[in-house]
C-alpha positions, 0 to 999 in steps of 0.5 A, spaced: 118 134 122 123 139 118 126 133 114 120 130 112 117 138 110 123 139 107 123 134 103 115 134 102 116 142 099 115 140 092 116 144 086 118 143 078 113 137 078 108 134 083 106 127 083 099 129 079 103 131 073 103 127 067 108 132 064 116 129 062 119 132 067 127 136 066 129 133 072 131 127 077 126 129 083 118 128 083 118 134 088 120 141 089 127 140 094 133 144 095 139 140 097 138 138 105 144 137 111 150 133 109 148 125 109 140 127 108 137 122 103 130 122 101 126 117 097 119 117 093 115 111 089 108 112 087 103 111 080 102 117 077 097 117 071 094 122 065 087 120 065 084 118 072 078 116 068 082 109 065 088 108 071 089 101 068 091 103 063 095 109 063 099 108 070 106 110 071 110 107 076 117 112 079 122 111 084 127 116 086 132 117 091 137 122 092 143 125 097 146 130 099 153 130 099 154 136 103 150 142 105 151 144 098 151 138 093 146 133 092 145 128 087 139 123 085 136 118 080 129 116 077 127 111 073 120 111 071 117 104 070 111 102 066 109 095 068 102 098 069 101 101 062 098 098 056 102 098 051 108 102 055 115 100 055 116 096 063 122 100 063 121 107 061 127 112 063 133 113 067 135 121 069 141 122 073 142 128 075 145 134 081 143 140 084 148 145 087 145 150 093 147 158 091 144 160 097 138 159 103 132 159 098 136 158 091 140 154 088 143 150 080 140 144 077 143 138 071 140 132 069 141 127 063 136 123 060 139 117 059 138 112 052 135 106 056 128 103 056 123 107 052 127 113 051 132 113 044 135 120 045 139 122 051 137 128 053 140 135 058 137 139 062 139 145 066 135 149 071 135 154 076 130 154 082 128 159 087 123 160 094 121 165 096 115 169 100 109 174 096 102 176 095 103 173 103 104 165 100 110 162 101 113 160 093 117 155 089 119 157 082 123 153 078 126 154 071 128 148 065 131 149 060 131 142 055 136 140 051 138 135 047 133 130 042 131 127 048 128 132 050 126 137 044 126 131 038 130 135 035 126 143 035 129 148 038 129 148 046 124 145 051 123 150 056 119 149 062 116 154 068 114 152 075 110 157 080 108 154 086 104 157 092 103 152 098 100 153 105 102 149 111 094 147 112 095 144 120 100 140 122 099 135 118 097 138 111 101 141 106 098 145 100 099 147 094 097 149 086 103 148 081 102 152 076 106 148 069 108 153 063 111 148 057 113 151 050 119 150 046 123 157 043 122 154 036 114 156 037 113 160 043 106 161 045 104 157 039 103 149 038 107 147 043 105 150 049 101 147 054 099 150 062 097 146 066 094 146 074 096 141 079 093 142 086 095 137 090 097 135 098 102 132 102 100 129 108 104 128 114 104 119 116 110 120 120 117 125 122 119 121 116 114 119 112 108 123 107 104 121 102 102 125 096 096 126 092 094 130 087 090 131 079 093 135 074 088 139 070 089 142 062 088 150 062 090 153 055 095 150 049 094 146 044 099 142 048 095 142 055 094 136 058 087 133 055 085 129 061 085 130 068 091 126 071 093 124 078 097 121 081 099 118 089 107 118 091 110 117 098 116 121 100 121 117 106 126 122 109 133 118 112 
């Protein structure tokens, strides 16, 4: 059950949001025990209302070295998006504990696929307790042209309340903030909800499903988006 829960703890990007994320992880995770892996694959979409059409499928994995390092990858693939690129993305990227609730994060989108650009991301992420919930709070910052097309720096926010519901249900409301410094709180910023909830199958096995809800911002997500992704421990 602590594999599978730390593992399912999710933060930066839950499974529901359609959003480009600034790191290799589908979910909220500091680095685990040395030799601890995990394993993500699901569909994540932008609109639920056209999933055909507009579905992405993620695969991620990721191992911690020691009690500090931990390494992984993603590659997005589109083999179930109209119009996409089969092979969309791969990001590489690390993350290096500071402490028990913090800890530094880097990955680089690399020019494969559907992405012309490289892009780099650093971030710095941190759980803690407040307002009587627990916390997941994540900050990215997006260099490079892949990330920014070449304006200014990409800067995501992740605030994430979640709850322990039962012995089987977590929940939890992502709170995604995205803009770009060369227009803070103007054309490109976008928040966004993602309530969402892991559901516990096994010691090492849970399921993720969420939606994604557009708030404020001209770059707010225009429709609703979803998204199903089941978490391995091993």
């Amino acid at each position: 059950m602590k594999k599978v829960f730390i593992l399912a703890t999710a933060l930066m990007v839950c499974a529901s949001q359609a959003s480009a994320q600034l790191t290799y992880d589908l979910f909220y995770g500091l680095p685990s025990e040395a030799g601890a892996m995990g394993a993500d694959v699901g569909i994540q979409g932008s609109d639920i209302s056209s999933i055909p059409d507009v579905t992405n499928v993620p695969l991620m994995i990721k191992k911690s070295f020691n009690d500090k390092l931990e390494v992984g990858g993603r590659v997005t693939l589109g083999v179930l998006n109209d119009g996409a690129d089969s092979f969309q993305s791969l990001v590489v990227g690390g993350k290096y504990k500071l402490g028990e609730n913090n800890a530094l994060s880097a990955s680089v989108l690399l020019p494969l696929g559907g992405v012309e650009d490289p892009g780099l991301a650093v971030g710095y992420m941190m759980s803690m307790q407040a307002a009587g919930m627990m916390w997941n709070n994540q900050l990215h910052l997006g260099l490079l042209d892949g990330h920014t097309a070449g304006t200014g720096i990409d800067l995501e926010i992740l605030l994430e309340p979640y709850k322990e519901l039962n012995d089987k249900m977590v929940g939890y409301l992502d709170i995604l903030i995205e803009t770009n410094t060369d227009d803070i709180g103007g054309t490109p910023l976008g928040i966004n909800l993602g309530p969402n909830l892991d559901y516990i199958l096994s010691e090492d096995l849970a399921v993720n499903v969420g939606v994604t809800i557009g708030i404020t911002g001209d770059s707010k997500a225009e429709d609703i988006g979803f998204g199903l992704v089941l978490l391995k421990s091993m």
